[in-house]
C-alpha positions as CSV (number, residue, x, y, z in Angstrom):
1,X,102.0,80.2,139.6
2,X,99.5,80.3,136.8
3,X,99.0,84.1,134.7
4,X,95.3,83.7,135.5
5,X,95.4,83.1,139.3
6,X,97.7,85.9,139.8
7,X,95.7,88.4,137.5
8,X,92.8,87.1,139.7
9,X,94.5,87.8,143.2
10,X,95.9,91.4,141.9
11,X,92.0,91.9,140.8
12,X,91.4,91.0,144.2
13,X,92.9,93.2,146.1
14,X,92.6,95.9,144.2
15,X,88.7,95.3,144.3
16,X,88.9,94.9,148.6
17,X,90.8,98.0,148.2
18,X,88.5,100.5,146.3
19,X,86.0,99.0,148.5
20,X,87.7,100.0,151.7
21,X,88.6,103.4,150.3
22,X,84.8,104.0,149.4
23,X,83.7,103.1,152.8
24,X,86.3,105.5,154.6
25,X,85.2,108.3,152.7
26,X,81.3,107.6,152.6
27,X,82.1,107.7,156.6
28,X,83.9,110.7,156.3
29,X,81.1,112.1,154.3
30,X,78.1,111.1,156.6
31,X,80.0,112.2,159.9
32,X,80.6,115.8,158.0
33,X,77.0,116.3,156.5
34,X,75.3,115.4,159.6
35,X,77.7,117.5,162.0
36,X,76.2,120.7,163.8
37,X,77.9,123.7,162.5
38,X,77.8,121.7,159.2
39,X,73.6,121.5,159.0
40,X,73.7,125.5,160.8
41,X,75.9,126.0,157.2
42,X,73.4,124.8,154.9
43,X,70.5,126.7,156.9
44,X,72.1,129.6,156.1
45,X,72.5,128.6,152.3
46,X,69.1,127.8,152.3
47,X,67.7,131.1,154.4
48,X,70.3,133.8,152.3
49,X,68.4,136.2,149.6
50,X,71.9,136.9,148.4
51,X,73.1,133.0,147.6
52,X,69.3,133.1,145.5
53,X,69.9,136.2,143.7
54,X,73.1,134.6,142.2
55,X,72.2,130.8,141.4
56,X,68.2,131.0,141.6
57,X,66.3,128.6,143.8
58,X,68.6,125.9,145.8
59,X,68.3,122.5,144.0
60,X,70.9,120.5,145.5
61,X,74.5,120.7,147.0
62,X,77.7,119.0,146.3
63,X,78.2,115.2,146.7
64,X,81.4,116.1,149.1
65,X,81.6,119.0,151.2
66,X,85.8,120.0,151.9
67,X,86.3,121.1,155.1
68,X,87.8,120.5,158.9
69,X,86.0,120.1,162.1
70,X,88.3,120.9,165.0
71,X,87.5,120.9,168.5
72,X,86.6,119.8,172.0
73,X,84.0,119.5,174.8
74,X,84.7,123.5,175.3
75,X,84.6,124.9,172.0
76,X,86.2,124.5,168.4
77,X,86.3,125.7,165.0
78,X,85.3,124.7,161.6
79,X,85.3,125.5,157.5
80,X,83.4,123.9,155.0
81,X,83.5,124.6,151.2
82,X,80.3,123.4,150.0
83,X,79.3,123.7,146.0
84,X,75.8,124.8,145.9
85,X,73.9,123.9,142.8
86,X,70.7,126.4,141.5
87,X,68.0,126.7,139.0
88,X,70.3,129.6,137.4
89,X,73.9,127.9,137.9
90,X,76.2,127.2,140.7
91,X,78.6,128.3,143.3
92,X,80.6,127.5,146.0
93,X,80.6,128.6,150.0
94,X,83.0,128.8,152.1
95,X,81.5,129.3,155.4
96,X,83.7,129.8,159.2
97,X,82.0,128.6,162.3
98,X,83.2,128.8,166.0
99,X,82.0,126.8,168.9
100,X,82.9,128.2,172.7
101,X,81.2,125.0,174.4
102,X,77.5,126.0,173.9
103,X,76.8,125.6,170.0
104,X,78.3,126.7,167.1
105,X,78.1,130.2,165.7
106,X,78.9,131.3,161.9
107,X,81.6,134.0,162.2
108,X,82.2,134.1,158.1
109,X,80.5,133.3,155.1
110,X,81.9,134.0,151.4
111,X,80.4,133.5,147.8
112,X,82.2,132.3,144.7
113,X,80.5,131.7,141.6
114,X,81.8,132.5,137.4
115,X,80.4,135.8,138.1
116,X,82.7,136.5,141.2
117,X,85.5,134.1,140.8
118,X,87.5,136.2,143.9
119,X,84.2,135.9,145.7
120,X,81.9,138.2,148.0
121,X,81.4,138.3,151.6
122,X,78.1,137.7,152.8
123,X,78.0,137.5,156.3
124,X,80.9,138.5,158.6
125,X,80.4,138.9,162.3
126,X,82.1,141.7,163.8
């Protein structure tokens, strides 16, 4: 076989591959983002005095929220680690939500910026 086919087939599949990789995780992505206890996370991002005191007004989150959604008709847990990007710097959340088969309820919710690397709890249900 000719150099140039076979440089054109590897380029191939490696192309077909990237492109099926970027489409898992863009599905990955839009099923997190626009999951319940997700959007309930960002509310509270978006409602909490304390997240504004540290990074200033809310312009934008992270392009890829971490986390894991687990759970059934009945109930479930979940954890995201979202990065949270202000007008005075940015930080990252770690929030805890639990679902008992009637919506999902935040049960922890942590800061982390440069200024508290270890982080600070701002919501913890009791």
């Amino acid at each position: 076989m000719d150099v140039k086919i076979i440089v054109m087939l590897v380029s191939a599949i490696l192309l077909f591959v990237l492109l099926l990789v970027s489409g898992i995780l863009l599905i990955v992505r839009t099923s997190i983002i626009r999951s319940e206890p997700y959007q309930k996370s960002i509310r509270f991002i978006q409602d909490s005095p304390d997240i504004k005191t540290q990074v200033g007004e809310i312009e934008g989150f992270g392009w890829f929220p971490t986390g894991r959604i687990r759970g059934a008709l009945n109930g479930g847990l979940a954890h995201f680690f979202i990065t949270i990007y202000g007008s005075r710097g940015e930080g990252r959340v770690h929030a805890e939500l639990i679902s008992l088969g009637y919506g999902w309820e935040i049960q922890k919710v942590e800061f982390a910026n440069k200024a508290n690397p270890s982080g600070i709890i701002l919501f913890e249900k009791k």
